[in-house]
Biopython code that builds the backbone (N, CA, C, O; Angstrom):
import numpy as np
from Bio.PDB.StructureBuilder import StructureBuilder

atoms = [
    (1, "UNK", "N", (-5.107, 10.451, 8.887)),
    (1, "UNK", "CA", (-3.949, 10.057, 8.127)),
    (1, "UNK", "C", (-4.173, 8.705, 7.454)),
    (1, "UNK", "O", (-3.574, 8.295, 6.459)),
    (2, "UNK", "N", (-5.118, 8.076, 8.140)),
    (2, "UNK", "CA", (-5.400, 6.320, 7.758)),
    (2, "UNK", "C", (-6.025, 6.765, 6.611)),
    (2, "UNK", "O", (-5.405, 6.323, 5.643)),
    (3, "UNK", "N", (-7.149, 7.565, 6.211)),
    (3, "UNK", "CA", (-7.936, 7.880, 5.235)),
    (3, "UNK", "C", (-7.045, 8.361, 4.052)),
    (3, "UNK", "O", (-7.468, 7.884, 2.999)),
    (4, "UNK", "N", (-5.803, 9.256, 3.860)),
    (4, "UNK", "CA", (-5.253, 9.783, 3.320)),
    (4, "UNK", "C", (-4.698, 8.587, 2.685)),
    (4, "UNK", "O", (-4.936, 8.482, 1.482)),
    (5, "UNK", "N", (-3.785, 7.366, 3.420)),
    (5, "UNK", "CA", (-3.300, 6.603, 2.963)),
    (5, "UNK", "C", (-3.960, 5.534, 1.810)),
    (5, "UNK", "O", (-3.512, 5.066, 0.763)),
    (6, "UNK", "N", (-5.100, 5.404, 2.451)),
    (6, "UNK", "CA", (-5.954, 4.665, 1.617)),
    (6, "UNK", "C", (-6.216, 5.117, 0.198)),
    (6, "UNK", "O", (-6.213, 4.347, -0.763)),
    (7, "UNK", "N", (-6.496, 6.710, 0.116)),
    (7, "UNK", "CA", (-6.751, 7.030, -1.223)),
    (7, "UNK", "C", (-5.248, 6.938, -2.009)),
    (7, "UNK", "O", (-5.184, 6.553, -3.176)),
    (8, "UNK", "N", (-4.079, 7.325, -1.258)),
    (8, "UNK", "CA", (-3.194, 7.025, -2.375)),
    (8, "UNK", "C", (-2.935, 5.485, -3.030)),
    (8, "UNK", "O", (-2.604, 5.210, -4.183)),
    (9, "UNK", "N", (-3.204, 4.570, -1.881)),
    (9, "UNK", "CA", (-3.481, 3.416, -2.218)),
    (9, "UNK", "C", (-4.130, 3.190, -3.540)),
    (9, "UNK", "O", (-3.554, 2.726, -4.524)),
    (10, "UNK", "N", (-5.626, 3.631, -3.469)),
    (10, "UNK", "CA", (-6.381, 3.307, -4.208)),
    (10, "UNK", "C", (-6.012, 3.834, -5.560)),
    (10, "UNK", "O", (-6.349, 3.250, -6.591)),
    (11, "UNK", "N", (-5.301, 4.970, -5.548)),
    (11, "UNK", "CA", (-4.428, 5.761, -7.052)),
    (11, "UNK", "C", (-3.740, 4.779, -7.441)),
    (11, "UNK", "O", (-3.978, 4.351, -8.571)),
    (12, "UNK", "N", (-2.563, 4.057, -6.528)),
    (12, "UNK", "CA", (-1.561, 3.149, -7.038)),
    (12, "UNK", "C", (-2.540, 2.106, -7.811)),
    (12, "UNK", "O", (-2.383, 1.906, -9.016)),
    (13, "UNK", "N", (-3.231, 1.661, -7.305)),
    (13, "UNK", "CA", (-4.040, 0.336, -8.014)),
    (13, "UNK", "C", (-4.949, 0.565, -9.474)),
    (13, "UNK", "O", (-5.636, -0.344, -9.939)),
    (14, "UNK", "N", (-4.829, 2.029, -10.162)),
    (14, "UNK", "CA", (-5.295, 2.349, -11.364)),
    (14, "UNK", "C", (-3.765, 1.758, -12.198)),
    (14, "UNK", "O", (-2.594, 1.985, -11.896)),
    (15, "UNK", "N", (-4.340, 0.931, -13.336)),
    (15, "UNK", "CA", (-3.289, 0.579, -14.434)),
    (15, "UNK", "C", (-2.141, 2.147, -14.892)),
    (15, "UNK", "O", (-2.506, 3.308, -15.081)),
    (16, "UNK", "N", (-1.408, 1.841, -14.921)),
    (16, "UNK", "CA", (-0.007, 2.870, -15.764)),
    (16, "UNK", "C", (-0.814, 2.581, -17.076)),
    (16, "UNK", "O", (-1.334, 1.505, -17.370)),
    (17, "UNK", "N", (-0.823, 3.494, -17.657)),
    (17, "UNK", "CA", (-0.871, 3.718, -18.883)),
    (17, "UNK", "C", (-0.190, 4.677, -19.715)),
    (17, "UNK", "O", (-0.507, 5.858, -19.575)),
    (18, "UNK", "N", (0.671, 4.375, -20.537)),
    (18, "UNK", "CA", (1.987, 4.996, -20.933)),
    (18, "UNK", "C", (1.884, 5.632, -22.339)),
    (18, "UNK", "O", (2.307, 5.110, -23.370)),
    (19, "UNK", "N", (1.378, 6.608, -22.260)),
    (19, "UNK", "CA", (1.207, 7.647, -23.023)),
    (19, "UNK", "C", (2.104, 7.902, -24.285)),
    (19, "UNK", "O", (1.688, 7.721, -25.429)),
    (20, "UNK", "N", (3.526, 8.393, -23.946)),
    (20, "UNK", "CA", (4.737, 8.471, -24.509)),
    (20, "UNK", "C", (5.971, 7.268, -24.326)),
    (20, "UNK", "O", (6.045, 6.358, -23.501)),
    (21, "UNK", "N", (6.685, 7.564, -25.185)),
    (21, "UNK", "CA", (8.086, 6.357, -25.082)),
    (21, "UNK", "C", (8.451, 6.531, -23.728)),
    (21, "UNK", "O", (8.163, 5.580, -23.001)),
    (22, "UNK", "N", (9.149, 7.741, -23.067)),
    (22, "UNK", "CA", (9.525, 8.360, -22.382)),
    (22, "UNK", "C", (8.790, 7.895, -20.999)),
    (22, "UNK", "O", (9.359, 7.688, -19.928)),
    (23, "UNK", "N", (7.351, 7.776, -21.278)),
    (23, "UNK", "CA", (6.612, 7.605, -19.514)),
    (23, "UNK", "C", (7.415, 6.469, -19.223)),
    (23, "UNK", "O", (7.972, 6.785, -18.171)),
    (24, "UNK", "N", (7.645, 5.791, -19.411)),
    (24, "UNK", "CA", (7.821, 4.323, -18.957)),
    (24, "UNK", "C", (9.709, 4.571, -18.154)),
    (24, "UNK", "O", (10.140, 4.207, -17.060)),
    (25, "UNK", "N", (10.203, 5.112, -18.976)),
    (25, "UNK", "CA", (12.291, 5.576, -18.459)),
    (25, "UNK", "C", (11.601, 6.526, -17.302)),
    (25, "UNK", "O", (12.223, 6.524, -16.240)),
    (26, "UNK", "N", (10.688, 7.149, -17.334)),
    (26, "UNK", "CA", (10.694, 8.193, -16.456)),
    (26, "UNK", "C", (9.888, 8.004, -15.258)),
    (26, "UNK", "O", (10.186, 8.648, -14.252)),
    (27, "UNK", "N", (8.963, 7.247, -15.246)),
    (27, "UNK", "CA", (8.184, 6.391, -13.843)),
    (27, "UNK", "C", (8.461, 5.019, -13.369)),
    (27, "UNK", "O", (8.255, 4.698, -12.199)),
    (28, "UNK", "N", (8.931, 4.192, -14.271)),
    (28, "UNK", "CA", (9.472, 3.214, -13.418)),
    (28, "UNK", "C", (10.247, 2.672, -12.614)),
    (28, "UNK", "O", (10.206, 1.670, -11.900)),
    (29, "UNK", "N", (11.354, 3.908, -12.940)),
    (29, "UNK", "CA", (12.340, 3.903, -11.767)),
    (29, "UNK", "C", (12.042, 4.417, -9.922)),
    (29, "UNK", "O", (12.694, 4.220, -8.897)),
    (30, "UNK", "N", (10.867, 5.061, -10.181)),
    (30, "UNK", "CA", (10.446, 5.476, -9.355)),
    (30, "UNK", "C", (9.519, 4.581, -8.517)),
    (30, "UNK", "O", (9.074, 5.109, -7.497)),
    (31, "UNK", "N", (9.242, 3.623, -8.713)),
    (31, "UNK", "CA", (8.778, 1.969, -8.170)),
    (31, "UNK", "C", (9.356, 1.572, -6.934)),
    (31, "UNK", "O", (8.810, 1.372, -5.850)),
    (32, "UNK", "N", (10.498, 1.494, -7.257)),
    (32, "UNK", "CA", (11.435, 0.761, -5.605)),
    (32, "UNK", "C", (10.784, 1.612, -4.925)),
    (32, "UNK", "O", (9.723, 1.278, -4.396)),
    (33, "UNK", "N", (11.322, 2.973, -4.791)),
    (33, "UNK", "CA", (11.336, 3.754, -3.193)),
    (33, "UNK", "C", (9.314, 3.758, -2.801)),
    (33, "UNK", "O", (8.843, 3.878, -1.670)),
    (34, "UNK", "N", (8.450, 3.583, -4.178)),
    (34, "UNK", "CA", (7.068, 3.429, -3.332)),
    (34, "UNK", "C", (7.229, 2.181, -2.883)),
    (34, "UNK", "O", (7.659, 2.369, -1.745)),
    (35, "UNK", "N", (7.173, 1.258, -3.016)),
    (35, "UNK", "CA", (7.527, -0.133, -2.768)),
    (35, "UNK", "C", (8.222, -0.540, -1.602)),
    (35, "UNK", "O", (8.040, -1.583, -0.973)),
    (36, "UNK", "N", (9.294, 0.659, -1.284)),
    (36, "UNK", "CA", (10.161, 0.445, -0.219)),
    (36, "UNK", "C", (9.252, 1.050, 1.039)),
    (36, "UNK", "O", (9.292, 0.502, 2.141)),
    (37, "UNK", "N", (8.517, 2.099, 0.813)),
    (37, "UNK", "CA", (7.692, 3.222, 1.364)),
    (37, "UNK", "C", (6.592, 2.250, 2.197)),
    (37, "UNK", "O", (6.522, 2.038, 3.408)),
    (38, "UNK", "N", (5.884, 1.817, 1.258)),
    (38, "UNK", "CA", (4.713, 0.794, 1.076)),
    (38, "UNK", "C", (5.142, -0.574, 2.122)),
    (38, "UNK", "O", (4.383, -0.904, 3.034)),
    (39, "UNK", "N", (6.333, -1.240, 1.879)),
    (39, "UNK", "CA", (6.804, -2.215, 3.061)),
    (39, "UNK", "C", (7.323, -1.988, 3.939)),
    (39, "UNK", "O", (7.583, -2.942, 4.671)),
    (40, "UNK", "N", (7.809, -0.477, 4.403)),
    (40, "UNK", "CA", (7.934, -0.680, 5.539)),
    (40, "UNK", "C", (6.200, -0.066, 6.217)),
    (40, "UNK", "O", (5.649, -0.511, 7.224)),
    (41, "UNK", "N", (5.906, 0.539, 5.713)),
    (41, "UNK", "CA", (4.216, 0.491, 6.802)),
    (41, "UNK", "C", (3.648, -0.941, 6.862)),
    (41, "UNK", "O", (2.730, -1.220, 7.633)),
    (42, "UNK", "N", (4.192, -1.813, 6.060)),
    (42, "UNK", "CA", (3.131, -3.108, 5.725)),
    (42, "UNK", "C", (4.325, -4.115, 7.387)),
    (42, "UNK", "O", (3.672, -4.966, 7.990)),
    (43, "UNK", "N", (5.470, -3.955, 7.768)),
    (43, "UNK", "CA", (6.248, -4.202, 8.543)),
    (43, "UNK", "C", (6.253, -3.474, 9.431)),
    (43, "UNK", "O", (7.324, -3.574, 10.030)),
    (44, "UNK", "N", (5.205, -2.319, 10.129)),
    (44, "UNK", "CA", (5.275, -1.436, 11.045)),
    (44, "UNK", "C", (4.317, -2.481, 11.766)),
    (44, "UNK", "O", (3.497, -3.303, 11.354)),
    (45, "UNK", "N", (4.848, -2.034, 13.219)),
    (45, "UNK", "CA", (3.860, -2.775, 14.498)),
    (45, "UNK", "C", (3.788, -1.636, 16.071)),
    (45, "UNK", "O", (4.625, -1.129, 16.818)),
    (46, "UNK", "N", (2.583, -1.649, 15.989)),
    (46, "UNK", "CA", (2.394, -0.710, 17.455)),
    (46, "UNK", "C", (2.661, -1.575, 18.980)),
    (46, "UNK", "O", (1.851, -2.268, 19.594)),
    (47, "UNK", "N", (3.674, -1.350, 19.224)),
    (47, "UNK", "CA", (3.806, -2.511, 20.115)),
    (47, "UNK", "C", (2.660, -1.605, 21.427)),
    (47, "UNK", "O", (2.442, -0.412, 21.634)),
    (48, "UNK", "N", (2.165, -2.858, 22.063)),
    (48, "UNK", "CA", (1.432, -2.670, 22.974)),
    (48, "UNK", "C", (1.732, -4.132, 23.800)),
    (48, "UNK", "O", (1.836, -5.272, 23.347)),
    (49, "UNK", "N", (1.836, -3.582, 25.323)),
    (49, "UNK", "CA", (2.168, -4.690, 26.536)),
    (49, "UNK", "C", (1.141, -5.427, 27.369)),
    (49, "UNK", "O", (0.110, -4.786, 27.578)),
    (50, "UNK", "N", (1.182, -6.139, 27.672)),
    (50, "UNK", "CA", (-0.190, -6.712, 27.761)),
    (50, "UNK", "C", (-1.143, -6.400, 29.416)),
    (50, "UNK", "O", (-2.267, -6.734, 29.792)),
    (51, "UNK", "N", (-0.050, -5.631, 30.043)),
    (51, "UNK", "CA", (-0.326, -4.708, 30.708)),
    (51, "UNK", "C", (-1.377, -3.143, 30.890)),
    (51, "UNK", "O", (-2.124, -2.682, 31.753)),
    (52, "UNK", "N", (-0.770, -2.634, 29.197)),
    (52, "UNK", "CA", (-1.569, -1.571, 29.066)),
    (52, "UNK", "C", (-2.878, -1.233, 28.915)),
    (52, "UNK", "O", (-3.374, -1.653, 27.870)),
    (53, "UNK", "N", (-3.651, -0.557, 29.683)),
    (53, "UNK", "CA", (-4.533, -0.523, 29.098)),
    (53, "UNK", "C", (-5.112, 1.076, 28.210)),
    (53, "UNK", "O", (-5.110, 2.301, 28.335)),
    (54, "UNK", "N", (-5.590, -0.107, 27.230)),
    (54, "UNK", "CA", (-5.809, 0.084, 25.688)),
    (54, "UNK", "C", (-7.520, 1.219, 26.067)),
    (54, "UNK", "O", (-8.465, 0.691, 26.654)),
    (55, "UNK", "N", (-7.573, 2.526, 25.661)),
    (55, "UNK", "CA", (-8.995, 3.664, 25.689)),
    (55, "UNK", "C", (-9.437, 2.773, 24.214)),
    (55, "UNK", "O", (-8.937, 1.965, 23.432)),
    (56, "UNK", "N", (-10.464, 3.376, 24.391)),
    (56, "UNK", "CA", (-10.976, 2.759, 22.770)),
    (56, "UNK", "C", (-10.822, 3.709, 22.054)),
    (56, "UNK", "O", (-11.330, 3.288, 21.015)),
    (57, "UNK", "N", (-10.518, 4.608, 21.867)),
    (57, "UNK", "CA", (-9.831, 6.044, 20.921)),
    (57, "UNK", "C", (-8.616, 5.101, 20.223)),
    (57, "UNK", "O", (-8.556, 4.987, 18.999)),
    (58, "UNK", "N", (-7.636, 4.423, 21.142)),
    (58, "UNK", "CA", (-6.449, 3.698, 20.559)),
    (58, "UNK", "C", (-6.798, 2.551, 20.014)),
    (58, "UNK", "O", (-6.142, 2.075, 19.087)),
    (59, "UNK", "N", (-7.929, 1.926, 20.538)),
    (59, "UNK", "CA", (-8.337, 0.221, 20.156)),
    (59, "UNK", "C", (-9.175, 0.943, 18.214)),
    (59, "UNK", "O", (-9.195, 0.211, 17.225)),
    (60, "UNK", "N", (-9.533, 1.905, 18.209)),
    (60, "UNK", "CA", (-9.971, 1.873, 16.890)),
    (60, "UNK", "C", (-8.556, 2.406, 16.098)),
    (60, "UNK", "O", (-8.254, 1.756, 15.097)),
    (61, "UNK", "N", (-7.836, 3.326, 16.402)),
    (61, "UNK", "CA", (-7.012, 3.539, 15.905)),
    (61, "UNK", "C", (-5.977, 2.223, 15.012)),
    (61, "UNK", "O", (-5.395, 2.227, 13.926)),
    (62, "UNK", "N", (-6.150, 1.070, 16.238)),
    (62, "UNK", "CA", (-5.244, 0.026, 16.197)),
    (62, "UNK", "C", (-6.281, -0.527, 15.074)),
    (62, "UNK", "O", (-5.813, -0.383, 13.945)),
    (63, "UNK", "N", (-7.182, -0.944, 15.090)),
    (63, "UNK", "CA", (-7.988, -1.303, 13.908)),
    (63, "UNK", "C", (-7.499, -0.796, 12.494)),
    (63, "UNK", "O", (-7.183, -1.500, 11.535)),
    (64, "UNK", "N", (-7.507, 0.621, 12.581)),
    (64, "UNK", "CA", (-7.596, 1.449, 11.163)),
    (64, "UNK", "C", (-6.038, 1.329, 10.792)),
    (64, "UNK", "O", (-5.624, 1.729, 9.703)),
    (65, "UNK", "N", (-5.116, 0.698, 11.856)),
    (65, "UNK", "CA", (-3.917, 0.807, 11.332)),
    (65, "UNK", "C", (-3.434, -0.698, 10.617)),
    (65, "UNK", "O", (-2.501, -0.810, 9.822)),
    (66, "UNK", "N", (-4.206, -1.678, 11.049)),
    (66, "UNK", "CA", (-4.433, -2.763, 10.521)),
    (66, "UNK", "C", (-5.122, -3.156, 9.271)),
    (66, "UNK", "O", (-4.670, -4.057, 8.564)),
    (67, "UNK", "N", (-6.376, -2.404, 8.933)),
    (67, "UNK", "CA", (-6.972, -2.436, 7.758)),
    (67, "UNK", "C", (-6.001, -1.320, 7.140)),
    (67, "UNK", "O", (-6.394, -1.100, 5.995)),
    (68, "UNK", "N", (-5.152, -0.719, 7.376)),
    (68, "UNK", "CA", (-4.589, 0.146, 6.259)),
    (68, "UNK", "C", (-3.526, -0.915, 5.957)),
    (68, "UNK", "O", (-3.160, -0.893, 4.782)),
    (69, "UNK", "N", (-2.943, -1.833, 6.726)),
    (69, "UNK", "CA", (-1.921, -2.662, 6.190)),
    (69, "UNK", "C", (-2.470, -3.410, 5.703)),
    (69, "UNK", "O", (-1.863, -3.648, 4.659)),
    (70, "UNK", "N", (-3.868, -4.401, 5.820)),
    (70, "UNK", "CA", (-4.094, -4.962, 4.530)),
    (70, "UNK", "C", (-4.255, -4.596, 3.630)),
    (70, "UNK", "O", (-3.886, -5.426, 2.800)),
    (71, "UNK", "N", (-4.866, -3.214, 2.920)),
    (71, "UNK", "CA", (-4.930, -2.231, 1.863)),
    (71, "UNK", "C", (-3.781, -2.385, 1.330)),
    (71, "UNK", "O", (-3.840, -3.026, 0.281)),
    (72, "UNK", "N", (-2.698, -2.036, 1.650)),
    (72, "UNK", "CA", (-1.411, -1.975, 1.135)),
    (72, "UNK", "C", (-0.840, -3.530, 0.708)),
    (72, "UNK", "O", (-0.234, -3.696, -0.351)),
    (73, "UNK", "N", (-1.034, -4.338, 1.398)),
    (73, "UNK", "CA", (-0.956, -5.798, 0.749)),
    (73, "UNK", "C", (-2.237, -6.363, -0.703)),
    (73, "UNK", "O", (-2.339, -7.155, -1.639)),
    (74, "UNK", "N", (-2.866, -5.427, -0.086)),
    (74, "UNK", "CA", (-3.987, -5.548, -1.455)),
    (74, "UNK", "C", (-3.428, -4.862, -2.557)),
    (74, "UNK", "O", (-3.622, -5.509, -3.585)),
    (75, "UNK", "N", (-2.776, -3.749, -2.765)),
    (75, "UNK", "CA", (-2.365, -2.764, -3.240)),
    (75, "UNK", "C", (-1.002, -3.844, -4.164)),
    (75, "UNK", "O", (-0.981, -4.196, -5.343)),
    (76, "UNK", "N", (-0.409, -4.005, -3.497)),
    (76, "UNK", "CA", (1.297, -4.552, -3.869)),
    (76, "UNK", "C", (0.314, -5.649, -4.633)),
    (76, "UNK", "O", (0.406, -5.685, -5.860)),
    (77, "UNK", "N", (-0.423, -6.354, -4.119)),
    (77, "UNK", "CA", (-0.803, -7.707, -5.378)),
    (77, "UNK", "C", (-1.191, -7.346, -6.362)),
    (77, "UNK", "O", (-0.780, -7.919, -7.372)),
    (78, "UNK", "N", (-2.247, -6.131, -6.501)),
    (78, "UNK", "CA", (-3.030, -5.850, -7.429)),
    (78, "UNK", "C", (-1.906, -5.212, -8.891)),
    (78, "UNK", "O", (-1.910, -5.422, -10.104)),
    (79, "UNK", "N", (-0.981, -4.313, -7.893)),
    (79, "UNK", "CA", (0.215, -4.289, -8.734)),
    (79, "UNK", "C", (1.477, -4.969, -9.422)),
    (79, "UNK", "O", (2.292, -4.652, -10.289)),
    (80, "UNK", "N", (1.178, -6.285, -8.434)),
    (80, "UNK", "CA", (2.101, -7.321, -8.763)),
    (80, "UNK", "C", (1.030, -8.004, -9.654)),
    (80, "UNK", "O", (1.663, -7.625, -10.639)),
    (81, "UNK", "N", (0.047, -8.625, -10.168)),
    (81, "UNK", "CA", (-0.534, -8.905, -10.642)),
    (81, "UNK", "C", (-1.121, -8.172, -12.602)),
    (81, "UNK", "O", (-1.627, -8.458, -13.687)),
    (82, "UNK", "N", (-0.613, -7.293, -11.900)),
    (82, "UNK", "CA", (-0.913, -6.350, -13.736)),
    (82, "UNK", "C", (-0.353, -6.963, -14.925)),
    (82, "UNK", "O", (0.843, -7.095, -15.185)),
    (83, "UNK", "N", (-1.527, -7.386, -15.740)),
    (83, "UNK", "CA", (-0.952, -8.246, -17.050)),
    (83, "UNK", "C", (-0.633, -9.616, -16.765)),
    (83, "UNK", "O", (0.162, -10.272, -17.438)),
    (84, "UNK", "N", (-1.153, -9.973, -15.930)),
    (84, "UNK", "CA", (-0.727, -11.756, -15.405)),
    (84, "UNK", "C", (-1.584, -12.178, -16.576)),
    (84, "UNK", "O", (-1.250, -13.008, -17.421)),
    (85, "UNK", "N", (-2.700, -11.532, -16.535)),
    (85, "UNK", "CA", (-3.811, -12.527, -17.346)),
    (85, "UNK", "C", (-3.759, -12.003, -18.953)),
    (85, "UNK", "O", (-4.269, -12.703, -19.828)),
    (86, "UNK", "N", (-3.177, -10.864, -19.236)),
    (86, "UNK", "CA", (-2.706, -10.949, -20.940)),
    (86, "UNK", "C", (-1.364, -12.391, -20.726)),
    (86, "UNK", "O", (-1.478, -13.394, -21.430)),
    (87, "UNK", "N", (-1.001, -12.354, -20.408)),
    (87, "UNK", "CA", (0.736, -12.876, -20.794)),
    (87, "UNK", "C", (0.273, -14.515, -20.569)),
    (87, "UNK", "O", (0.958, -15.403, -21.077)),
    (88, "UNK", "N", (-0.940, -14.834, -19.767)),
    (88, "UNK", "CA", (-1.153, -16.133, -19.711)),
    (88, "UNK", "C", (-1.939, -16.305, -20.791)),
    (88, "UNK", "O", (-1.450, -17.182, -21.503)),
    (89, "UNK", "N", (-3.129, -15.779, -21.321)),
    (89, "UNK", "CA", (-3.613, -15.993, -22.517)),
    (89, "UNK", "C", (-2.430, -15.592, -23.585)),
    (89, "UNK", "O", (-2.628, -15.701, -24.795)),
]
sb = StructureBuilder()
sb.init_structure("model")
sb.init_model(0)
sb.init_chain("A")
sb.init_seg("    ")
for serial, (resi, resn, name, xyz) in enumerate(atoms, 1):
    if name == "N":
        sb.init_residue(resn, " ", resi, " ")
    sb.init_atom(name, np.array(xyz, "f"), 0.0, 1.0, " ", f" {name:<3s}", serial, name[0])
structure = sb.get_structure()
């Protein structure tokens, strides 16, 4: 599922390119709820007690669930970032 996430990731981070008048009324509204989607995994936490002990089946898991939340913080900048550098030149 970590793998799955990543590639949609990696889709989000290709530029929009807006074909028709129309793409733009018709996909951008659709922004919040990925966005909303996108922060709450980036705000998800596996709680673990310091008691438990952790198989390494879960200790990599816990890894891959961590590099998928930086992905997604990579993701939101790269998208928050689009056209920074036309609009500054």
């Amino acid at each position: 599922m970590i793998g799955a996430l990543c590639s949609i990731l990696d889709v989000l981070k290709i530029p929009f390119v807006k074909e028709l008048a129309s793409d733009e009324l018709s996909q951008v509204p659709n922004m919040p709820m990925a966005f909303n989607a996108l922060c709450l995994l980036l705000k998800s936490e596996i709680p673990i007690m310091p008691e438990d002990d952790i198989q390494q089946e879960e200790e990599e898991f816990l890894m891959q669930f961590e590099q998928a939340q930086c992905e997604i913080a990579n993701t939101i900048s790269v998208i928050a970032s689009e056209g920074v550098k036309e609009i500054k030149e």
